[in-house]
C-alpha positions as CSV (number, residue, x, y, z in Angstrom):
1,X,-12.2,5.6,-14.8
2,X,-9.9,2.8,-15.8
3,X,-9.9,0.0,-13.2
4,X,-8.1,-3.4,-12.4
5,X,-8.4,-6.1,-10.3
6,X,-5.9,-9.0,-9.3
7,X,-6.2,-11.6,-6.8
8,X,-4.0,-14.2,-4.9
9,X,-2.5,-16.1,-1.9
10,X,0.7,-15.6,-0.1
11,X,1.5,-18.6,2.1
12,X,4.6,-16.7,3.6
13,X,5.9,-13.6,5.0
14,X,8.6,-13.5,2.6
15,X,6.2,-14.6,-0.4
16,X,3.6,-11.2,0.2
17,X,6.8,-8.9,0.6
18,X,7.9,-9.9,-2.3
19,X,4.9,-9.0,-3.7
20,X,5.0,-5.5,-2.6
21,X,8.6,-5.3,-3.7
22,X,7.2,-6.1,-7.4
23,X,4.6,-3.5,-7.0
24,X,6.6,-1.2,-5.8
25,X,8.9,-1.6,-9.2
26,X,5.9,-0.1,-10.8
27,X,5.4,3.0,-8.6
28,X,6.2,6.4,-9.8
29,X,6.0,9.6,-7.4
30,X,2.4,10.6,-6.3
31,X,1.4,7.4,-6.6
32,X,-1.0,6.8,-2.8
33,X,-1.6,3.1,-1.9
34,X,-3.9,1.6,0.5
35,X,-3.8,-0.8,2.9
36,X,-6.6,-2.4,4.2
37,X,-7.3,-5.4,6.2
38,X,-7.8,-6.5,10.2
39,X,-5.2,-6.6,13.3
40,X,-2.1,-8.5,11.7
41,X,-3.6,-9.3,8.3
42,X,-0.1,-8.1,7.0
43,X,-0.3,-4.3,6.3
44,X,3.2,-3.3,7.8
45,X,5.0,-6.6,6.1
46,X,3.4,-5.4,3.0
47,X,5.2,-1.9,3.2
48,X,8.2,-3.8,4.3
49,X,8.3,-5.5,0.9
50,X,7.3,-1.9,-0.7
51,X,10.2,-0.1,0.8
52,X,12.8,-3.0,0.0
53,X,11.5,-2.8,-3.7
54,X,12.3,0.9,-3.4
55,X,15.5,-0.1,-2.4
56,X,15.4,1.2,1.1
57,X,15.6,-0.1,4.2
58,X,12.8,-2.6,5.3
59,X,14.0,-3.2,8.7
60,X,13.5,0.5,9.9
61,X,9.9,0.1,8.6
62,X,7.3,0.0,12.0
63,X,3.8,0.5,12.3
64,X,3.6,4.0,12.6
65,X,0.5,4.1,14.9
66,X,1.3,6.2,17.6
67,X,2.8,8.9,15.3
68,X,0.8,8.8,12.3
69,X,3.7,8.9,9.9
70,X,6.9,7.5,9.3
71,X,9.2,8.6,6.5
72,X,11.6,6.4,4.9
73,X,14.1,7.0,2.2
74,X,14.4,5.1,-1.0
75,X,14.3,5.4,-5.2
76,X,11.2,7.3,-4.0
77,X,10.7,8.5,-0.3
78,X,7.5,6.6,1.3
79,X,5.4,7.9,3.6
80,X,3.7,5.9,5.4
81,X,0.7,6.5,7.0
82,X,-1.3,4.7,9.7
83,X,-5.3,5.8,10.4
84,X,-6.2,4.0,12.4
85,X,-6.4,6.3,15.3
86,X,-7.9,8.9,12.9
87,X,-11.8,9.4,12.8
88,X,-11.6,11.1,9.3
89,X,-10.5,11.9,6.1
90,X,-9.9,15.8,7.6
91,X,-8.1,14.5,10.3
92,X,-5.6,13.1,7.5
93,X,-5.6,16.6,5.8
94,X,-4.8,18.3,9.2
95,X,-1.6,16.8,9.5
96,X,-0.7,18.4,6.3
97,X,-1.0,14.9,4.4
98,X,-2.3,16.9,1.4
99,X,0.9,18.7,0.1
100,X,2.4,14.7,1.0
101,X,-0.3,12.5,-0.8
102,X,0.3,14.8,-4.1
103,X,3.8,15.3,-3.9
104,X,7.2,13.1,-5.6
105,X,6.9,10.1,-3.0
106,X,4.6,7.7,-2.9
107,X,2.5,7.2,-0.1
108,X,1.1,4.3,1.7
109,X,-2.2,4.8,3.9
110,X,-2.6,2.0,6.8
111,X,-6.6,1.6,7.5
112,X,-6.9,3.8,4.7
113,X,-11.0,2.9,5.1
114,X,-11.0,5.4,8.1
115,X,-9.8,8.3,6.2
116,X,-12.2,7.4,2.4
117,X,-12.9,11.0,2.2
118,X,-9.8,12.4,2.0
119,X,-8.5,9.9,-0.5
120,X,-8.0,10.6,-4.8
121,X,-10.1,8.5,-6.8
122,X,-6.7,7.8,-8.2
123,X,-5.0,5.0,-6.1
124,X,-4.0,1.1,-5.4
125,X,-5.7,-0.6,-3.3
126,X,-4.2,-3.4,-1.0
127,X,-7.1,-5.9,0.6
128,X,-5.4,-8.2,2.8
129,X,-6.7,-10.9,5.3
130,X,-5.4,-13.4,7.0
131,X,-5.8,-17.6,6.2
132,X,-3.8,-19.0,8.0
133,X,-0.8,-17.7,10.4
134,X,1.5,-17.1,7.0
135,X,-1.1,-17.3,4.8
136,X,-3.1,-14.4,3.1
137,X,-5.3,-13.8,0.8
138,X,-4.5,-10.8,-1.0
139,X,-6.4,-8.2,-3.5
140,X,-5.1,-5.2,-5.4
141,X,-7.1,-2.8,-7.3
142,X,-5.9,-0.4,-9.3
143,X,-7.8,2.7,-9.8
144,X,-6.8,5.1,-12.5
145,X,-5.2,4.6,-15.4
146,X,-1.6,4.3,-14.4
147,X,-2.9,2.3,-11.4
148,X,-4.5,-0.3,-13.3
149,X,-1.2,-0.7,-15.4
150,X,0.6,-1.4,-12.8
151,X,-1.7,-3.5,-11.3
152,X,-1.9,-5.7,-14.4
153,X,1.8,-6.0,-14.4
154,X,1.0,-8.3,-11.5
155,X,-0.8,-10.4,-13.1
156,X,1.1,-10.6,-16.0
157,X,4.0,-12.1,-14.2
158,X,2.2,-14.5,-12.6
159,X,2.0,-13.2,-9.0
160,X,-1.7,-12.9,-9.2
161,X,-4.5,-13.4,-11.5
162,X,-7.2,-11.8,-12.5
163,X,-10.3,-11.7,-10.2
């Protein structure tokens, strides 16, 4: 399988959505990304910056923890998933995540670790952790072929570099 790797820092909030706005350029529907990192290492500001690149609205994106999903309307409709009160990749699946993980949105799986079994080989990854209060050190893997490319359109503008 065709993989990528791109590495950086964000030193602001604004910086690391904008990030996710330039990934999100490159998303096309089915496309799943993954968010993983501690408390507050940035997973929700990340989507934030993915729904604005989508052109939708950034400030009705919350952390959907204590509903599992929030749906938000853009060039492609994200759904956005949080697992962290899920104890597997079934649990995912029983909330009919399935039909929404292969369908014409694009999906973004908060604590995506918790719920590895349930995921496509297929898929971005999004390592975040925090440096600093603004600061954070970011990863993103691209796994698949169309994954990797738009991975490596990171890095080709700059944003991040190879690692």
């Amino acid at each position: 399988m065709t993989t990528f790797a791109a590495c950086g820092t964000s030193g602001s909030v604004a910086e690391t959505q904008r990030l996710a706005a330039r990934l999100a350029a490159q998303l096309t529907p089915g496309d799943v990304v993954c968010l993983y990192g501690q408390l507050g290492a940035g997973k929700t500001c990340f989507t934030k910056g993915l729904v604005a690149g989508l052109g939708g609205d950034a400030d009705r994106v919350t952390s959907p923890t204590f509903v599992l999903m929030q749906v938000y309307e853009a060039r492609l409709t994200v759904y956005h998933f949080d697992a962290y009160r899920l104890g597997s990749g079934q649990d995912l699946l029983d909330i009919g995540s399935d039909d929404i993980l292969q369908g014409d949105g694009v999906s973004v799986i908060e604590w995506a670790d918790r719920v590895a079994d349930a995921l496509s080989a297929q898929r971005i990854e999004v390592h975040l952790e925090a440096a600093g209060e603004n600061e954070r050190r970011i990863r993103i893997a691209g796994l698949g072929s169309h994954e990797a490319q738009c991975v490596t359109a990171l890095a080709g503008d700059g944003m991040l570099s190879v690692c």
